[in-house]
C-alpha positions as CSV (number, residue, x, y, z in Angstrom):
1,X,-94.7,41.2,-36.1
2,X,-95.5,41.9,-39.9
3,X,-98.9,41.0,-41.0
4,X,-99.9,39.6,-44.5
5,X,-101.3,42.3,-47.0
6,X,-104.9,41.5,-46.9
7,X,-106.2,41.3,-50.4
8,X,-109.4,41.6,-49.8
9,X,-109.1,45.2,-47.5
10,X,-110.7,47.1,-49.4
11,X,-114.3,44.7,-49.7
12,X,-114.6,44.4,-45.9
13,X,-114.2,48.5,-45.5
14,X,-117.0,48.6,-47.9
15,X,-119.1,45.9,-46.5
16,X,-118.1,46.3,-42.6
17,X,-116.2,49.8,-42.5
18,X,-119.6,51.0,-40.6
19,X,-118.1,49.8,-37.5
20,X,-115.3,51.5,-37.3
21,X,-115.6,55.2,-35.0
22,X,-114.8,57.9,-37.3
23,X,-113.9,60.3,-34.9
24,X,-112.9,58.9,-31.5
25,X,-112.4,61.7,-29.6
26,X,-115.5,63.3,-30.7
27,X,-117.1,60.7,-28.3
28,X,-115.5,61.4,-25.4
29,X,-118.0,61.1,-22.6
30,X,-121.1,59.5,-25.2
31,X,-119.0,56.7,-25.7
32,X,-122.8,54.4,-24.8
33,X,-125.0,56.6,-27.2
34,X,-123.2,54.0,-30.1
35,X,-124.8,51.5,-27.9
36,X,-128.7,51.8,-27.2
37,X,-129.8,49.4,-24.4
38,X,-126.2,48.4,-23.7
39,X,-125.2,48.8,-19.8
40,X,-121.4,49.1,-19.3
41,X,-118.5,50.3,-21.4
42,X,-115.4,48.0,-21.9
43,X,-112.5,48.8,-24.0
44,X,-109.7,46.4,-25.5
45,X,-106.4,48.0,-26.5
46,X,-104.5,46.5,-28.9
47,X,-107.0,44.0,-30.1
48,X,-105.1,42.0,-33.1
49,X,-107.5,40.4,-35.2
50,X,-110.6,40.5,-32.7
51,X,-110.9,36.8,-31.5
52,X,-110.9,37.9,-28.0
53,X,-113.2,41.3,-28.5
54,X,-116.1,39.7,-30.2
55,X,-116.0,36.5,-28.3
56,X,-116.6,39.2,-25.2
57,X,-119.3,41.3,-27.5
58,X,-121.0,37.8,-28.1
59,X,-121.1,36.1,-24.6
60,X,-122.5,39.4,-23.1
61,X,-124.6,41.0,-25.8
62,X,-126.2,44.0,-23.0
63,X,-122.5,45.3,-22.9
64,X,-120.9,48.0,-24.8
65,X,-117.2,47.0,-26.0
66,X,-114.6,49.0,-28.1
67,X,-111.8,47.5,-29.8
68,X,-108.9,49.5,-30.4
69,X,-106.3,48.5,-33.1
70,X,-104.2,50.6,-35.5
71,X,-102.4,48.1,-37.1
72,X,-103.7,48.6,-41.6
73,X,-103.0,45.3,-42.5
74,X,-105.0,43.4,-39.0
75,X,-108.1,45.5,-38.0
76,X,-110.0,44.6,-41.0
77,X,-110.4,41.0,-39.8
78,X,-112.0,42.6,-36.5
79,X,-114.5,44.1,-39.1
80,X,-114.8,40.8,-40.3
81,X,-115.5,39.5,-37.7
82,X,-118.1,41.8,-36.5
83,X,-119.7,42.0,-39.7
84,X,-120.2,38.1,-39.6
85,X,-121.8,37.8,-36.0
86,X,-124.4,41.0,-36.3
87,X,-122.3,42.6,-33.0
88,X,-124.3,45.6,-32.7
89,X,-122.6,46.1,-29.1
90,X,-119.1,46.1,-30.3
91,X,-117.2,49.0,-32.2
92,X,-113.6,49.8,-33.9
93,X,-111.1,52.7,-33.5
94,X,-109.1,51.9,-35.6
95,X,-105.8,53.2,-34.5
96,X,-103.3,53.5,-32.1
97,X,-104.3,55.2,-28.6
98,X,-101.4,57.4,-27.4
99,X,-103.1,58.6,-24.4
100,X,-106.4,57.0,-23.4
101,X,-107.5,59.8,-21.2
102,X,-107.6,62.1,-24.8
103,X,-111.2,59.4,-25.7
104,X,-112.8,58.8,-22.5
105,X,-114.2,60.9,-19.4
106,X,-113.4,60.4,-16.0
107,X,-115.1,57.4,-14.8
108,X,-116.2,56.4,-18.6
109,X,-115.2,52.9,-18.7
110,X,-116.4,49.6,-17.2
111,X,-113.2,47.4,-17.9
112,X,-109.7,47.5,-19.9
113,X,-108.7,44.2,-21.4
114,X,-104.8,44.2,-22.3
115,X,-104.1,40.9,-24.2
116,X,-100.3,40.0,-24.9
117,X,-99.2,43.9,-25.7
118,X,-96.1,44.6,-27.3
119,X,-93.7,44.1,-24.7
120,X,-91.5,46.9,-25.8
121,X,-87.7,47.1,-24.6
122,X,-86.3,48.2,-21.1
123,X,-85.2,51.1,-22.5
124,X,-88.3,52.2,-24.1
125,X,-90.2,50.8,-21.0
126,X,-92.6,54.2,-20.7
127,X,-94.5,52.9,-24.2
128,X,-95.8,49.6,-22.4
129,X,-99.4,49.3,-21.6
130,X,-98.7,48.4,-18.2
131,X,-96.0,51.6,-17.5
132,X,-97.2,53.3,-14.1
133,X,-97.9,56.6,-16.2
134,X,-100.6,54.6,-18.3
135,X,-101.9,52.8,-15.3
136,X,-102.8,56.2,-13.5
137,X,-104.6,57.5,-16.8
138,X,-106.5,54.0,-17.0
139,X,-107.3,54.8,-13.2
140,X,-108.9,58.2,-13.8
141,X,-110.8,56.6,-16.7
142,X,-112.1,53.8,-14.7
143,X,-115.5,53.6,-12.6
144,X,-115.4,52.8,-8.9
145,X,-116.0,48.9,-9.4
146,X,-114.4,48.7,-12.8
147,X,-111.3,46.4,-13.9
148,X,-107.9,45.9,-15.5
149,X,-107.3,42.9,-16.7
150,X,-104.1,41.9,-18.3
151,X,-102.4,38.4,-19.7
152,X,-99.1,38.0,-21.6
153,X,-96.9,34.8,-22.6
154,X,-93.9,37.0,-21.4
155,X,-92.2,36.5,-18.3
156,X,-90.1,39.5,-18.2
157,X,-93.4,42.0,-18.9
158,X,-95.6,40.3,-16.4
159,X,-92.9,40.9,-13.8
160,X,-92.5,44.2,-14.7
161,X,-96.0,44.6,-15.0
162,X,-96.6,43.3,-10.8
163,X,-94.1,46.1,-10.2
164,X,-95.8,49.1,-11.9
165,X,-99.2,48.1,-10.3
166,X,-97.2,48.2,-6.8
167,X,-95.9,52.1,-8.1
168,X,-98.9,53.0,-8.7
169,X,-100.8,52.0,-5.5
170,X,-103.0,49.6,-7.0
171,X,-103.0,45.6,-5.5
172,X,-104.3,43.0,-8.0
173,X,-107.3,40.9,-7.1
174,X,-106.1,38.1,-8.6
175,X,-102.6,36.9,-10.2
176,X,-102.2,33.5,-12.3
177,X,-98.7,32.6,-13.9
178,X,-100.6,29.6,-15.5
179,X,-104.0,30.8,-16.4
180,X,-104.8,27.9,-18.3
181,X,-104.4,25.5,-15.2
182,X,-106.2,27.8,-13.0
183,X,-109.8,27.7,-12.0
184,X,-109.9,30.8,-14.6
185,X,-109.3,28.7,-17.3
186,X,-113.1,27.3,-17.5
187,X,-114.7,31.1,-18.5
188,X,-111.4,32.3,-20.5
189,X,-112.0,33.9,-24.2
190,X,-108.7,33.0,-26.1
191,X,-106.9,35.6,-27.9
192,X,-105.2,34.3,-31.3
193,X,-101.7,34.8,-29.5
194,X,-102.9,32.7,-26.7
195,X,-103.9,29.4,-28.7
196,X,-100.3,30.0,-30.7
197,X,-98.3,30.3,-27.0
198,X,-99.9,27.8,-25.4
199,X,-100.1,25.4,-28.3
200,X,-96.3,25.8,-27.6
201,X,-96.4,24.8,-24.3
202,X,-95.4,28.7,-22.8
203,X,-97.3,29.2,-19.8
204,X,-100.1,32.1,-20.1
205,X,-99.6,34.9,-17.5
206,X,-102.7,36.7,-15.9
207,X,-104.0,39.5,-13.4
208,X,-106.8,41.4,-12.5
209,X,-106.8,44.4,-10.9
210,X,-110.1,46.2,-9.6
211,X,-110.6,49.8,-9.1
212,X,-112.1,51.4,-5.9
């Protein structure tokens, strides 16, 4: 989708740019030394304009989170966003991961949050979030206890989704094709694409899948 030039880009960099990570890979494996006194490294790819991220970074202000967004013309309201609400436990990389296992160490992160990814075309299936490939790079850069949690308003992708997890070994804890009528629904963060969905009456779908 095509976002709005933001007039005002060039303030918040001034004002907030000291959030975003320069140099992401540089950080590989000292991802936590951004974040003294912070227990736990979670990571959102693809996180629009950051309703989602720093509603995380605020409820649980001892955890480390990283949002990752590449799109010029949306990451600038995570700044924003960040900027407004002091989050000294939540950081930007602000662009587009190709392969996550190029930024983190084996066993580096705490949780991956994928919120209503692109969903891509069949025929350019291998660049979803949720292909088998990705899923075994975001298994070697998982803890033993850590998580995967996806939602999506798309039918098509979630199926698709069930059936990568199954390819690549991995059983999900939890599955929801309704998250909003679910017992889930009560400790849900919204994303931005979630309040426009189900303001439409388009079911949100949901699953969790925990790493041993």
């Amino acid at each position: 989708m095509r976002q709005r030039h933001i007039r005002n880009r060039e303030d918040i960099l001034r004002d907030c740019g000291g959030y975003i990570v320069e140099d992401p890979k540089s950080m590989k494996g000292h991802w936590l030394d951004l974040f003294p006194g912070c227990e736990g490294l979670y990571l959102e790819i693809g996180s629009g304009k950051g309703q989602f991220i720093s509603g995380m970074a605020e409820r649980y202000p001892r955890r480390a989170f990283l949002a990752c967004e590449g799109q010029f013309n949306v990451y600038p309201r995570i700044l924003q966003k960040i900027g407004a609400k002091g989050l000294e436990n939540l950081r930007l990389i602000s662009e587009y991961i190709t392969d996550p296992c190029d930024l983190f160490e084996d066993g580096e992160l705490d949780g991956i949050y994928l919120n209503f990814s692109d969903p891509w075309k069949k025929r350019t299936a291998n660049r979803r979030l949720t292909y088998r490939g990705k899923l075994e790079g975001y298994k070697r850069i998982c803890k033993s206890g850590a998580f995967l949690q996806f939602k999506t308003d798309n039918e098509e992708l979630f199926d698709y989704s069930l059936e990568e997890l199954a390819a690549a070994d991995l059983v999900p804890a939890a599955v929801e094709r309704d998250l909003h009528s679910s017992p889930l629904a009560d400790n849900n963060i919204v994303t931005e694409y979630e309040e426009k969905f189900a303001s439409q009456g388009i079911k949100i779908k949901y699953f969790l899948v925990n790493f041993t």
